[in-house]
DRENDO-1510 file (C-alpha; in Angstrom, 1 decimal, always signed):
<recs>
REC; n; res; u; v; w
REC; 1; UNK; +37.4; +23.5; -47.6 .
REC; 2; UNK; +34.2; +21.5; -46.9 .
REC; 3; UNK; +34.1; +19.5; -43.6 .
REC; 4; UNK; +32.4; +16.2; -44.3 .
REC; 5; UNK; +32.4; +15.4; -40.4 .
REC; 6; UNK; +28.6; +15.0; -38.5 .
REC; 7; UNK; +28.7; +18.5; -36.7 .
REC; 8; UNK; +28.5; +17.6; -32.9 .
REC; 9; UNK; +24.9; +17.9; -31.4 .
REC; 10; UNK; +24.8; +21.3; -29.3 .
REC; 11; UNK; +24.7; +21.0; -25.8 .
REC; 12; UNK; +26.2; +17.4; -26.0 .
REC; 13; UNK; +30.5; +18.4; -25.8 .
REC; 14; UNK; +33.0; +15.7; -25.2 .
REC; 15; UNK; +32.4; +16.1; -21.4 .
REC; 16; UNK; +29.0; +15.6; -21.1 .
REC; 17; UNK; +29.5; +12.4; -23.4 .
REC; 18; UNK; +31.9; +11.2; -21.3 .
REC; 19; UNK; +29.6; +11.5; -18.4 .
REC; 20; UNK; +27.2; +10.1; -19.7 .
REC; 21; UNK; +28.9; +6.9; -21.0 .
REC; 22; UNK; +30.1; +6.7; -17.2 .
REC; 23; UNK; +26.6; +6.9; -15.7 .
REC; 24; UNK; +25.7; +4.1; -18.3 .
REC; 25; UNK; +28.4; +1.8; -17.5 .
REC; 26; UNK; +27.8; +2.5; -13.6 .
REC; 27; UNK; +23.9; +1.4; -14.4 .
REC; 28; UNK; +25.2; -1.3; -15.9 .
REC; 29; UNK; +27.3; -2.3; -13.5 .
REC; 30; UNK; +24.8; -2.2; -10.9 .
REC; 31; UNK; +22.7; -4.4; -12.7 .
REC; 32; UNK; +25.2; -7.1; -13.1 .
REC; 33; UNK; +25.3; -7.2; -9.1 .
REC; 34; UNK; +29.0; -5.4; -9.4 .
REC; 35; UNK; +30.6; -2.1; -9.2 .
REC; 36; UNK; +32.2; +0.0; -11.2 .
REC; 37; UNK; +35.9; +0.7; -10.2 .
REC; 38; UNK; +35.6; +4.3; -10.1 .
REC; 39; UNK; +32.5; +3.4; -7.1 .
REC; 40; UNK; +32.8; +3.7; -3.7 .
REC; 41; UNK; +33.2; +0.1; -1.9 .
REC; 42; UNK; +30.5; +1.0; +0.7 .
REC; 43; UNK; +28.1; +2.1; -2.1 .
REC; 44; UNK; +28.4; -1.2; -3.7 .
REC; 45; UNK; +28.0; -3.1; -0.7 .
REC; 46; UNK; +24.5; -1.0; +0.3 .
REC; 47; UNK; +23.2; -1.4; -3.0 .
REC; 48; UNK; +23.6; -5.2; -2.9 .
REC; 49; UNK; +22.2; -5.2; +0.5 .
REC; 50; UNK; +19.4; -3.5; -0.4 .
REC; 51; UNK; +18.9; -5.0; -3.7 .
REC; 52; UNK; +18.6; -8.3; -1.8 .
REC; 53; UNK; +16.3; -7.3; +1.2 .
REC; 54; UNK; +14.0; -6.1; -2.0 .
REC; 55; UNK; +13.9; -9.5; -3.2 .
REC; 56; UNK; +13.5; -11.1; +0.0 .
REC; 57; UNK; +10.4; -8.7; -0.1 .
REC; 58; UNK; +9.3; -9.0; -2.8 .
REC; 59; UNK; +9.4; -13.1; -2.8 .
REC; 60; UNK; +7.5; -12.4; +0.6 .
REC; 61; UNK; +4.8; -10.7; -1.1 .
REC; 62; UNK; +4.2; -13.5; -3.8 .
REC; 63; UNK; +4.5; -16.3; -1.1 .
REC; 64; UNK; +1.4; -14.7; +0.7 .
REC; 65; UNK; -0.3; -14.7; -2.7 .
REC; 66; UNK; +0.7; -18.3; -3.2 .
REC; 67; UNK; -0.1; -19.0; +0.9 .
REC; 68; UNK; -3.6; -17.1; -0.1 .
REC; 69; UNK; -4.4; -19.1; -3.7 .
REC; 70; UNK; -3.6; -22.5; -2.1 .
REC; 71; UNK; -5.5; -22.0; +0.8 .
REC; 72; UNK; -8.3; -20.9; -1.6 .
REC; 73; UNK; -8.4; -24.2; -3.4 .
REC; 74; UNK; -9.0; -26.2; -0.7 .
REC; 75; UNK; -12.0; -24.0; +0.1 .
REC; 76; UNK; -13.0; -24.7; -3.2 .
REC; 77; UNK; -12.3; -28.6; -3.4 .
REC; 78; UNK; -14.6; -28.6; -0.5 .
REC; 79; UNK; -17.4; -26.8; -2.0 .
REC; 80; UNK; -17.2; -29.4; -4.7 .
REC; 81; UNK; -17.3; -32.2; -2.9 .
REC; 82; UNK; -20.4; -30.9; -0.7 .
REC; 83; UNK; -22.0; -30.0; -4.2 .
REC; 84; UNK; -21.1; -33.3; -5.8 .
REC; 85; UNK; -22.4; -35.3; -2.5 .
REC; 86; UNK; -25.4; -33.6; -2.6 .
REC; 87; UNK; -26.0; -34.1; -6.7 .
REC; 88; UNK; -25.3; -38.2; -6.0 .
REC; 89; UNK; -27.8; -38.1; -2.7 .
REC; 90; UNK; -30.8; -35.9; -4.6 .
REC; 91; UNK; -30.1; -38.3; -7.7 .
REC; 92; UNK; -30.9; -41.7; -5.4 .
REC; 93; UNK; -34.1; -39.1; -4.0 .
REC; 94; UNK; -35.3; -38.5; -8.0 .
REC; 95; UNK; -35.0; -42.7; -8.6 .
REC; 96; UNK; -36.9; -43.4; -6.0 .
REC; 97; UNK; -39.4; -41.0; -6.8 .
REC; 98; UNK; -39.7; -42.4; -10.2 .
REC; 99; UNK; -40.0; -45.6; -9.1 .
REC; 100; UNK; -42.8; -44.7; -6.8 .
REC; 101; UNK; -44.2; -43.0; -10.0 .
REC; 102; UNK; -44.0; -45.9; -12.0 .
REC; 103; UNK; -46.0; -48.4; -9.4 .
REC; 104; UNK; -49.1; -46.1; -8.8 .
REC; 105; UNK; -49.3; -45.8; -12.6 .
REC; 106; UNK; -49.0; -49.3; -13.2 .
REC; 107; UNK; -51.8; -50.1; -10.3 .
REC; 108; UNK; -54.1; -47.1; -12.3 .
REC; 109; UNK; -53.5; -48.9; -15.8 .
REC; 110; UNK; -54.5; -52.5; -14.3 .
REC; 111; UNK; -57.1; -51.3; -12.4 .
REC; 112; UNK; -58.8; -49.9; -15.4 .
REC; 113; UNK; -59.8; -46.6; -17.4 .
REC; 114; UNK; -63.8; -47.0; -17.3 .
REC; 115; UNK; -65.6; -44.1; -16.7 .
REC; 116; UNK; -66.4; -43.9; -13.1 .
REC; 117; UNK; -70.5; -43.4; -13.6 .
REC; 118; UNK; -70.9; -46.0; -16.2 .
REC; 119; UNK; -68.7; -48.6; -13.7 .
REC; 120; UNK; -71.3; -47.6; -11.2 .
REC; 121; UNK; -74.2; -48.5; -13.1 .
REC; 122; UNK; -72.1; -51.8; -13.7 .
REC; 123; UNK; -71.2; -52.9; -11.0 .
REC; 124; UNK; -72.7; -55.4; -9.0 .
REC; 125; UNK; -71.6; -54.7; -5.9 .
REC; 126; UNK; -71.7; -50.3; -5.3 .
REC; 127; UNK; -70.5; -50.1; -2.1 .
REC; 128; UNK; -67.1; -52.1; -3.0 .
REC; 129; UNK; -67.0; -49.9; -6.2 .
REC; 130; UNK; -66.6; -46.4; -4.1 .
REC; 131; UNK; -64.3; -48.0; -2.2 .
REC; 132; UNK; -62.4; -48.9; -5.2 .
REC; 133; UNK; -63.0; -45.0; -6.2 .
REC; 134; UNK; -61.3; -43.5; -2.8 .
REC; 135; UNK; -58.7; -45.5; -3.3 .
REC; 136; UNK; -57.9; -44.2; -6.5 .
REC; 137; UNK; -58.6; -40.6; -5.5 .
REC; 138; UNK; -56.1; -41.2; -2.9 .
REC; 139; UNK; -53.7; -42.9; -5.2 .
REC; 140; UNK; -54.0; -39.8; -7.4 .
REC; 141; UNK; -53.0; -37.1; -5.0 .
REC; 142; UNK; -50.0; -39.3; -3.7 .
REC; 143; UNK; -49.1; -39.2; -7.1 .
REC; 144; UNK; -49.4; -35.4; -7.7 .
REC; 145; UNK; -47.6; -34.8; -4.8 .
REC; 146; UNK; -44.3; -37.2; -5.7 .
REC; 147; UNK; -45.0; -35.3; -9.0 .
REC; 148; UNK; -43.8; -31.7; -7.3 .
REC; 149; UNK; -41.6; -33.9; -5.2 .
REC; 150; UNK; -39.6; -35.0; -8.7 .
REC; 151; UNK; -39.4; -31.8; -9.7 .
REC; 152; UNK; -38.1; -29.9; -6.7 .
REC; 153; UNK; -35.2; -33.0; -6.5 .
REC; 154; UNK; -34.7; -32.3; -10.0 .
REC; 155; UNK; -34.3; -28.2; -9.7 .
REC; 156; UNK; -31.7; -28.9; -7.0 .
REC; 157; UNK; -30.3; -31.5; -8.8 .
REC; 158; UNK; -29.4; -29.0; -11.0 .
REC; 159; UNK; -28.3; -26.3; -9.1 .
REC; 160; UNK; -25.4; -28.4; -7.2 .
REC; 161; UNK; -24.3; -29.6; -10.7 .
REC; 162; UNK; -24.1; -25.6; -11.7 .
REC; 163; UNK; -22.7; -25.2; -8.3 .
REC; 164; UNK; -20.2; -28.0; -8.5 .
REC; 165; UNK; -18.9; -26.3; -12.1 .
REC; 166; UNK; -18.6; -23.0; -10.9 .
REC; 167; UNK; -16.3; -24.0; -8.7 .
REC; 168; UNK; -14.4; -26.7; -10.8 .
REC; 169; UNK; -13.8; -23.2; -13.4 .
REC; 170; UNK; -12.7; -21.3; -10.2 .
REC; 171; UNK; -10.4; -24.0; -9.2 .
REC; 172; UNK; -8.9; -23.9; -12.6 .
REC; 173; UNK; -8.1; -20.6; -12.4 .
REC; 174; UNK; -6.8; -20.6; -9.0 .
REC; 175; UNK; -4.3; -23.3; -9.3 .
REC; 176; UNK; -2.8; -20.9; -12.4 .
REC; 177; UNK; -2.1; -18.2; -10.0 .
REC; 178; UNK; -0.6; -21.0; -7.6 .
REC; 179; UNK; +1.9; -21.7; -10.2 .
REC; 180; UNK; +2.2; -18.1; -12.0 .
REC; 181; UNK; +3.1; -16.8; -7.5 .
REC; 182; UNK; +5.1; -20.2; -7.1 .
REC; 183; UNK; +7.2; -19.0; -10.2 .
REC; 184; UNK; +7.5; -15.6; -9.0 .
REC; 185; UNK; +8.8; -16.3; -5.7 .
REC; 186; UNK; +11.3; -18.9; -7.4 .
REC; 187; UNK; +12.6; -16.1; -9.8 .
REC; 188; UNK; +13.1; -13.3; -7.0 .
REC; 189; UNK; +15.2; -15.9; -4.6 .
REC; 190; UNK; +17.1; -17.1; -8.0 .
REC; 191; UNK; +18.3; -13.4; -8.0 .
REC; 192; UNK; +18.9; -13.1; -4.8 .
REC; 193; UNK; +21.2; -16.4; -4.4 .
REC; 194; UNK; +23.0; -15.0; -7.4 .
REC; 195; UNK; +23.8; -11.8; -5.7 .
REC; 196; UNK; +24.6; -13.3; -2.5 .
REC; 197; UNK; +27.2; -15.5; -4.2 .
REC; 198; UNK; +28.8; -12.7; -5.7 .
REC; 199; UNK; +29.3; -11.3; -2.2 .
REC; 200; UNK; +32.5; -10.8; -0.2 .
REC; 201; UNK; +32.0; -14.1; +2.4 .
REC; 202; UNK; +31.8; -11.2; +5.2 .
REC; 203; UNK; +29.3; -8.7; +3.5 .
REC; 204; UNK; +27.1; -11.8; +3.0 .
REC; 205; UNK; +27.3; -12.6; +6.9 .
REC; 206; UNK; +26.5; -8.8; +7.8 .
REC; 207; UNK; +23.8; -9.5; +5.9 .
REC; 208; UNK; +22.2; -12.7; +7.4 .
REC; 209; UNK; +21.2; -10.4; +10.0 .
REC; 210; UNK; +21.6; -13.5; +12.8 .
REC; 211; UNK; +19.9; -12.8; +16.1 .
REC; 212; UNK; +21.3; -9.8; +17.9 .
REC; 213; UNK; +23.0; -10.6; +21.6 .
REC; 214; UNK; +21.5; -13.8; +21.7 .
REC; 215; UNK; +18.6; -12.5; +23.1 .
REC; 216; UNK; +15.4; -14.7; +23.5 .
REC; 217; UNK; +12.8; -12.2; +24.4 .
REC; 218; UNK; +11.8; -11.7; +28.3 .
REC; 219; UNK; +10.8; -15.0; +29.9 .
REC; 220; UNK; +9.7; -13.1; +33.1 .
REC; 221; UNK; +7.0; -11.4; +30.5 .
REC; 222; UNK; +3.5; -12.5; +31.1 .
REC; 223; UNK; +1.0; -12.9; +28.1 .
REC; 224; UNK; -2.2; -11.4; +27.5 .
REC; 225; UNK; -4.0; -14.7; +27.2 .
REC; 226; UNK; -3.4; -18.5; +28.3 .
REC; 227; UNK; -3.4; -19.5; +23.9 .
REC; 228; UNK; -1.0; -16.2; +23.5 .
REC; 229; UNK; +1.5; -18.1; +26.5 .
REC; 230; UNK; +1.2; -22.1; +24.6 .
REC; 231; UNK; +1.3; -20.2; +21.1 .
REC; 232; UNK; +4.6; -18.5; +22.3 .
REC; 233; UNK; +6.0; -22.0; +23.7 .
REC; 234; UNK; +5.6; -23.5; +20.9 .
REC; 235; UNK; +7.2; -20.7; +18.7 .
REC; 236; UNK; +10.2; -21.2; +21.1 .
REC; 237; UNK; +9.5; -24.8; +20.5 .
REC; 238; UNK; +10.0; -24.0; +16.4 .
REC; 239; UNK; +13.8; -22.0; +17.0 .
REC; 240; UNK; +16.1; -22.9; +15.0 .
REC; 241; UNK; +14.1; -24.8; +12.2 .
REC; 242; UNK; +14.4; -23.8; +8.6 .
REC; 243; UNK; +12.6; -21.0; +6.8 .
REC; 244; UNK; +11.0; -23.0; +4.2 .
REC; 245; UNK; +8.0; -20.6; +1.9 .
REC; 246; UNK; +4.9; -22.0; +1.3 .
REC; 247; UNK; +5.5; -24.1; +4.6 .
REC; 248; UNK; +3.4; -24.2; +7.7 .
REC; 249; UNK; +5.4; -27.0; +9.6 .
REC; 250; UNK; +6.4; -28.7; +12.0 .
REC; 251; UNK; +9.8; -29.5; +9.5 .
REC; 252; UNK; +9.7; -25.9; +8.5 .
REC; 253; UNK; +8.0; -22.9; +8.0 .
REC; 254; UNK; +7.2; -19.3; +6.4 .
REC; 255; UNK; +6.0; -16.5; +8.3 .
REC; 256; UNK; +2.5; -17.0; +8.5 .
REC; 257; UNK; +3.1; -20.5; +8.3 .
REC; 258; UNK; +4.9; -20.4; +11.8 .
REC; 259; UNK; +1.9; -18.1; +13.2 .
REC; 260; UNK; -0.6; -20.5; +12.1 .
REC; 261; UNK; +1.2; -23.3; +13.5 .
REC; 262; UNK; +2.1; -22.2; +16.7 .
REC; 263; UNK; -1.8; -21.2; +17.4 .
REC; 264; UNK; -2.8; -24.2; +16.5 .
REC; 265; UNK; -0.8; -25.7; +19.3 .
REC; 266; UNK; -2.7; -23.7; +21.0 .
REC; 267; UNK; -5.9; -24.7; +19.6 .
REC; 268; UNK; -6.5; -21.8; +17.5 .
REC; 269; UNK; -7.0; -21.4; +14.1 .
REC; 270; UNK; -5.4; -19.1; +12.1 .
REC; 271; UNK; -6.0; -18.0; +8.6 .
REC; 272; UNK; -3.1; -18.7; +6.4 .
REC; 273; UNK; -1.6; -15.6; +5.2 .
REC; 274; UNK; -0.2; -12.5; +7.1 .
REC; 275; UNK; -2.6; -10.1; +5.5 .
REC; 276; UNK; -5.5; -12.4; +6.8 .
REC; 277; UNK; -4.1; -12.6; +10.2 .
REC; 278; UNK; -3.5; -9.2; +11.4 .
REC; 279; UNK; -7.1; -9.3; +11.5 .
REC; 280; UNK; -7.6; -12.0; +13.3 .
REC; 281; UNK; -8.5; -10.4; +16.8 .
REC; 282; UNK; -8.3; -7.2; +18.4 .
REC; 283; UNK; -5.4; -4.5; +17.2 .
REC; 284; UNK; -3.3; -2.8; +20.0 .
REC; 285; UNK; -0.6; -0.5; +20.2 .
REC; 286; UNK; +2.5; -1.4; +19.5 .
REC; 287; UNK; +3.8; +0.2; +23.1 .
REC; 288; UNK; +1.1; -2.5; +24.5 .
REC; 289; UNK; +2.1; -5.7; +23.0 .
REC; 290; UNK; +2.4; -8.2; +25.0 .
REC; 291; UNK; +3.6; -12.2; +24.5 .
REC; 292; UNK; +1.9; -14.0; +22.2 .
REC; 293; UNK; +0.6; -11.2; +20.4 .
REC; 294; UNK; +1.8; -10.8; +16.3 .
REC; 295; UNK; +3.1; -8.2; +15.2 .
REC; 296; UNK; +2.6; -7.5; +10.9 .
REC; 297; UNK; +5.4; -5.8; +9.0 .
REC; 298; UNK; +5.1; -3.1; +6.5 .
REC; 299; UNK; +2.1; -1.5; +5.0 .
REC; 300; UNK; +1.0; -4.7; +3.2 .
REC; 301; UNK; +1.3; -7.0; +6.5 .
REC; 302; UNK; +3.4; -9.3; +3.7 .
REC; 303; UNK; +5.8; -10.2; +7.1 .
REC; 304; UNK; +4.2; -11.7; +10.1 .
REC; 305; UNK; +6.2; -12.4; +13.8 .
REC; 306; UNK; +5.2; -13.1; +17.5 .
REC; 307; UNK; +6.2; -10.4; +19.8 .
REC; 308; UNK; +8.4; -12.6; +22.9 .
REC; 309; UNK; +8.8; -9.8; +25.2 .
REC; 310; UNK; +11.9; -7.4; +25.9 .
REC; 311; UNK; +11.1; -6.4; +22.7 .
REC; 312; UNK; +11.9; -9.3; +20.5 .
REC; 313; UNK; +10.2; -11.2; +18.6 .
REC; 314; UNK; +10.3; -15.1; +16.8 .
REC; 315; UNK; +9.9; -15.1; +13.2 .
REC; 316; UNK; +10.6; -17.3; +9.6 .
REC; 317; UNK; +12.9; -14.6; +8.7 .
REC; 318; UNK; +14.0; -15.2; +5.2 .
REC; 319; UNK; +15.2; -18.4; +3.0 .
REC; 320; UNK; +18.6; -19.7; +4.4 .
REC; 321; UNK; +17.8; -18.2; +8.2 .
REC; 322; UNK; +16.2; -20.1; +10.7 .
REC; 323; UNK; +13.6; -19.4; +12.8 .
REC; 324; UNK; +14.8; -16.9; +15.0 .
REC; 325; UNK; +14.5; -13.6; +17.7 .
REC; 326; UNK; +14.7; -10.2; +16.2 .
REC; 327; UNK; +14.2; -6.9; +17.6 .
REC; 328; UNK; +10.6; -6.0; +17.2 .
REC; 329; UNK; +11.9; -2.8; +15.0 .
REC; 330; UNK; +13.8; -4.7; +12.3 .
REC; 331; UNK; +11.3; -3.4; +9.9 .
REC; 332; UNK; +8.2; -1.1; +9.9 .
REC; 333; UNK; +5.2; -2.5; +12.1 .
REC; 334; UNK; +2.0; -2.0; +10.4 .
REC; 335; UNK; +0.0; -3.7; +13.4 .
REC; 336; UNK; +0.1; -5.4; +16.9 .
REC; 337; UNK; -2.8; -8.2; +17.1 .
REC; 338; UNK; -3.8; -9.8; +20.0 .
REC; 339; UNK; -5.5; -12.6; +19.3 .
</recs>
């Protein structure tokens, strides 16, 4: 008798499908943000956890991009401006030329086209007739010299005008990526809300990581410069406000936002993202930081703190944590700067 029944793949037995369907629905389960009954509690719990520091990450990252694209179109509305001041002030230069223009050709045509030799022989009165003649001579290299004048105001003229829509296409395309990062940090801390709600209430508390011991850095800690010792006070100053990205204070504040502002306190200015900072002044090691100094986090600098002393340091931690101590090693440091 004829079996009509699709023969069974080789290698593929009923216990290797059964496996496999489990492996799927543990996938599966893990993308939904829950576990599959058959998991291990604590293995659901770390891959929450971790799922949601990547996010927090990851939302980092894009909020430097967004920090570095808004920054850049202020640059950018400056160069405008400058450009369009400059079009409007050679424009009034290029009238007034003109004008000038105008008046020595209008004192040419009423003082008359005769040949010079024949108005000589003319004349009654020679002497008052070469006068005449310097004059005009005169008149005539004024007027070739506003000529060149014209058209240098009217070669810059047009350079600011290129100048000013270069940068007009530029700012175009830079307030797209404002709102294409803006979007992407919005999505990645949608997710990781939604996986924070679906969180036992003490798992999520683990997670907020709050400040260990209450510790609040070493006081007795000197800095390394008088701005490092008024940028830390005002960090200090900052405790407890909200994380807030995109921010740069005094209501609330991102990373780099808190850096910048606590510098400029200090009267120092900061660029605006992390990446940017770690640059700005002179890298030590980590075993040598001092107060004051900032201290990037992994290999992208995409997290930015200020080291307090007794290794801690204050930092815009995350959305829905304050601005808090941490131990210096809560992550990988990239870099130490003093600035």
């Amino acid at each position: 008798m004829v079996s009509h029944r699709r023969p069974t793949r080789p290698g593929l037995n009923r216990g290797v499908r059964a496996t496999v369907l489990s492996a799927a629905a543990a996938t599966a389960a893990a993308t939904l943000g829950t576990a599959p009954a058959s998991a291990d509690p604590q293995d659901s719990h770390e891959s929450a956890k971790a799922a949601v520091d990547r996010l927090y990450g990851e939302a980092e990252r894009a909020t430097e991009r967004f920090n570095a694209a808004r920054e850049n179109l202020g640059r950018l509305r400056g160069r405008i401006d400058a450009a369009q001041d400059s079009a409007a002030r050679t424009q009034e230069e290029i009238n007034r030329l003109r004008d000038s223009l105008g008046a020595m050709a209008g004192a040419q045509y009423r003082s008359g086209a005769v040949d010079p030799s024949v108005a000589l022989l003319l004349s009654s009165d020679p002497d008052t007739f070469l006068d005449r003649a310097a004059a005009l001579d005169r008149a005539g290299e004024r007027s070739a010299v506003t000529l060149h004048k014209l058209r240098h105001a009217q070669r810059r003229i047009e350079q600011s005008r290129a100048e000013a829509a270069g940068a007009l296409a530029a700012m175009e395309r830079d307030r797209a990526a404002v709102a294409r990062h803006k979007r992407t940090v919005e999505g990645k801390l949608a997710r990781a809300r939604q996986l924070l709600r679906a969180m036992p209430a003490a798992d999520r508390d683990e997670l907020g990581r709050s400040s260990r011991s209450g510790a609040h850095g070493d006081l007795s800690a000197v800095a390394a410069s008088a701005r490092g010792a008024a940028a830390l006070m005002a960090a200090r100053q900052a405790l407890g406000r909200p994380y807030v990205w995109g921010a740069n204070g005094p209501a609330g504040f991102d990373c780099s936002g808190l850096m910048q502002w606590a510098y400029a306190q200090a009267g120092v200015g900061l660029p605006r993202t992390s990446q940017a900072q770690r640059y700005a002044g002179r890298m030590v090691p980590l075993s040598q930081a001092r107060p004051g100094d900032l201290v990037a986090y992994r290999a992208d600098a995409s997290h930015i703190g200020m080291y307090a002393g007794g290794g801690q340091v204050i930092h815009a931690p995350y959305p829905g944590a304050p601005v808090r101590y941490d131990p210096v090693g809560m992550m990988p440091v990239s870099s130490v700067t003093r600035v």
